[in-house]
N, C-alpha and C positions, 0 to 999 in steps of 0.2 A: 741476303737470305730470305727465302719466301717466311712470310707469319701470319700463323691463323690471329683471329680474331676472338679465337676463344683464350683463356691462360687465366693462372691466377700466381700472387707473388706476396712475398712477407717477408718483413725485416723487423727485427729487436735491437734496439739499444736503449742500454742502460749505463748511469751514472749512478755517485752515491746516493744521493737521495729522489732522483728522476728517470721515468724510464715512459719511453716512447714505443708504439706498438704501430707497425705500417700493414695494411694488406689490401687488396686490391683483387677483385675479378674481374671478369668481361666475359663480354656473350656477341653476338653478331649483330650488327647496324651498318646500315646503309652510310651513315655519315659517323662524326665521331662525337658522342652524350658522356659528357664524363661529371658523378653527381660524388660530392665531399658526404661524410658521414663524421662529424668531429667535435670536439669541447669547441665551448665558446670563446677561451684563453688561445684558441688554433687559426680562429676564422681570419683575422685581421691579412693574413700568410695567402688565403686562397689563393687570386691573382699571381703569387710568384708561384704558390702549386700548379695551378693549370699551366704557366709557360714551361716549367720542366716538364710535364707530362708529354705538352706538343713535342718535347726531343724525343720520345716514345713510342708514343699512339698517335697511329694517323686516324684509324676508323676502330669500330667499334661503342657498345655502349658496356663503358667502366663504373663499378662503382670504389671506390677507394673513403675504405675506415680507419679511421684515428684512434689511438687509443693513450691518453696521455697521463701521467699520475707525478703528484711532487707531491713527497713527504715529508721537506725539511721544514723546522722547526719555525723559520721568521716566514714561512708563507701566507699565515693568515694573522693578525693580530685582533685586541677587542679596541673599543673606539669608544670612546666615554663623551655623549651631548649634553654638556653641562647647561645650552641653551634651552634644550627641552626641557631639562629636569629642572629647570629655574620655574619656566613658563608650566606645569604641573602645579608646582607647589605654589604658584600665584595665582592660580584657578582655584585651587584649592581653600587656600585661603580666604578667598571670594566668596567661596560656596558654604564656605562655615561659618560667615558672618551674616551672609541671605538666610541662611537657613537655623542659625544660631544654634550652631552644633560644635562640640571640641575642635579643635584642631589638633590633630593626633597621629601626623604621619610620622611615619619613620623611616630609614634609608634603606631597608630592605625593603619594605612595600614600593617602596618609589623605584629603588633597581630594577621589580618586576615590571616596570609599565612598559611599553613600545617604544621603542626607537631611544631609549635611555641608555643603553648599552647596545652595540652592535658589534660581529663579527664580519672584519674586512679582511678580503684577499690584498694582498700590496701586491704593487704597482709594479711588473713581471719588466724585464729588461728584454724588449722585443728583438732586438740582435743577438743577443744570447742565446736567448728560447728559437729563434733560427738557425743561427749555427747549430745546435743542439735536433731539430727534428729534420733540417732540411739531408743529410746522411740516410737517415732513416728511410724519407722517402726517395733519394734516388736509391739505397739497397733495394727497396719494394719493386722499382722501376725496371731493375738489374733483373732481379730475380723474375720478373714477369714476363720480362723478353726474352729469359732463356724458355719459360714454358713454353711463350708461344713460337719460339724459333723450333723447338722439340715436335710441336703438333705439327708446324711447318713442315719437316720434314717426312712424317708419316703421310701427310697430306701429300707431296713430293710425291713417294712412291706410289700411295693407291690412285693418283692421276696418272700416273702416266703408266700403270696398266692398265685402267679402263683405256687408254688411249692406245693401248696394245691391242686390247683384245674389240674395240673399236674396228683399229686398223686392220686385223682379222676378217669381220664380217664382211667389212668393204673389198677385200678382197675374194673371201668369197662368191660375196656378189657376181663378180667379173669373173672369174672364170665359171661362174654357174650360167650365167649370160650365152654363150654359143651354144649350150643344151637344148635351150629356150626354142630358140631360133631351128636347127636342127629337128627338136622333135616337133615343130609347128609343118615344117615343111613336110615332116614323112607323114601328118595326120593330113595334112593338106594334098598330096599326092594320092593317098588311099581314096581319099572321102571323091577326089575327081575323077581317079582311074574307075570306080566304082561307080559313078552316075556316066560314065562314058560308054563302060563294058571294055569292048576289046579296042575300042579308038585310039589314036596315038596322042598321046597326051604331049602337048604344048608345054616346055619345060622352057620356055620364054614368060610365059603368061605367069607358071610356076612361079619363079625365080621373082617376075615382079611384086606377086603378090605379096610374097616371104619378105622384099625388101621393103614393102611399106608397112607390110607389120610389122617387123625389127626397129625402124623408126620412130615405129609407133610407141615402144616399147622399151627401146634405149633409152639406159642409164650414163651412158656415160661420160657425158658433164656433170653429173651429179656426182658418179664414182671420181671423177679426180680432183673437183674441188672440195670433195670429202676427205681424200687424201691429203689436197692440201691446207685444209684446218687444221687435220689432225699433225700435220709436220709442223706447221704455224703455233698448236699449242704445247707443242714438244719444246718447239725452241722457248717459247715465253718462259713454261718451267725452269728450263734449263740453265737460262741466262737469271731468274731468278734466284735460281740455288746454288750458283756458284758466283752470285755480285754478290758485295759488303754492303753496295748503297742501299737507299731507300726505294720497296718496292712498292710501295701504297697503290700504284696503279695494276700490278697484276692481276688481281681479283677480277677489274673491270676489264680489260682486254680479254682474258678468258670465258667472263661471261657472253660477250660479243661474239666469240669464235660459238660458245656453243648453241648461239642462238641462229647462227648460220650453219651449221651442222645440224640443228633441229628441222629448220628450213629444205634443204637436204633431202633427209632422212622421209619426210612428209611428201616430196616430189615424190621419190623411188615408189613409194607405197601406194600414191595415188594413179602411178603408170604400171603398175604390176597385178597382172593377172594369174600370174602363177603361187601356187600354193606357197612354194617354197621360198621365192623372191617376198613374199609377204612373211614369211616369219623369220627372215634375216631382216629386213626392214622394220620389224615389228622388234626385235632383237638391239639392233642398233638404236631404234629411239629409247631403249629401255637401259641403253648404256649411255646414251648420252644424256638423258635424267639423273641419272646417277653424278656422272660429271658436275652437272648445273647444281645438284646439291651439294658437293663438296666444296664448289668453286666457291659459294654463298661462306664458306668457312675462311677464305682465304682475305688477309686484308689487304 
């Protein structure tokens, strides 16, 4: 299935006392930047995060947020340094006979001091706390690829009408093409019969002249390998939106075809002296920009 590179995705789970939060956006990138946003109890996991992502995301830049909470009871415990509070009270003692002052502490004062009591998180069972969040983020994963296979498809359709209505102009083109020609000859006839007078006009001379301007002027290697980009990006779609496989490289074959379609598009315009052959040429470069911006969506 073709997939844009834009999507975003979430997933919840929860247990009795823990619950896990996954979400995920992305935006368009040349290659594939994917940045964690998560508790410090999560990071040790990244390395296995990012290799399930690669089953995913080929391109694009992701960013993917953590969101994690444990509420049970033995999570955090207090932690009693009986070594500090030794070495306190033997400084203490020191400082009351230098200075020949009471010695008068008491175990409340001394509980206030630093590092005499501390609260410690215990020690997290890191296969567990995996088992536990890795669900969450392939749900995230799931959910992410269904948006982007959904914009996928929108994407589908508005290409390959501009590819429609592409294939339109170029056709236009070509049957506007013998008018060209034709009305060049009847001005070119006039304009000779008229500096002759009544002389018999050379409908040799005619004919050659008419045919090196038409040459001159001919589209059409231009019109058919325009047509066939435009049949070339039909298929690529095509064969994109009904594979299962991985299509990572679509984007970039696509943008290739319409940089030869632009290529094109710029010949016709540059050989066209006609009003009209200029604003079909000016028409189609302006659908195939379009193109080239969508295509920039596709991964």
């Amino acid at each position: 299935m073709i997939k844009s590179m834009t999507g975003f995705g979430r997933c919840e789970l929860s247990e009795e006392t823990r619950k896990v939060i996954v979400e995920m956006k992305a935006v368009n990138h040349r290659y594939s930047d994917i940045n964690f946003k998560m508790p410090k109890k999560l990071a040790p996991f990244e390395i296995k995060m990012r290799n399930i992502l690669k089953e995913y995301i080929q391109r694009g830049k992701v960013d993917v947020f953590f969101t994690y909470e444990d509420s049970s009871e033995g999570n955090v415990s207090v932690c009693y340094h009986s070594r500090i509070a030794s070495e306190y009270v033997e400084y203490m003692k020191q400082m009351s006979e230098e200075l020949n002052l009471p010695f008068d502490v008491r175990t409340g004062q001394l509980a206030r001091f630093p590092e005499v009591f501390t609260i410690e998180e215990q020690q997290t069972d890191e296969e567990d706390l995996w088992q536990f969040v890795e669900p969450a983020l392939r749900g995230a994963c799931e959910d992410f690829l269904h948006a982007r296979h959904e914009e996928g498809r929108r994407l589908y359709e508005d290409l390959m009408g501009k590819l429609d209505s592409m294939l339109r102009i170029v056709e236009a083109i070509e049957e506007y093409f013998p008018d060209i020609i034709a009305s060049y000859r009847e001005k070119l006839t006039d304009k000779v019969r008229e500096l002759l007078e009544n002389s018999v006009i050379d409908e040799n001379r005619i004919a050659a002249e008419v045919t090196i301007f038409a040459d001159k002027i001919c589209v059409d290697e231009e019109t058919v390998r325009l047509k066939s980009h435009i049949s070339g990006a039909r298929d690529i779609l095509k064969q994109g939106f009904d594979s299962e496989k991985n299509t990572d490289s679509i984007g970039r074959k696509l943008d290739f075809l319409a940089q030869e379609m632009n290529r094109e598009a710029n010949t016709i315009l540059s050989k066209a002296n006609d009003i009209t052959i200029s604003n079909y040429g000016i028409d189609l470069k302006t659908e195939i920009e379009r193109v080239r911006e969508q295509i920039q969506n596709i991964e």
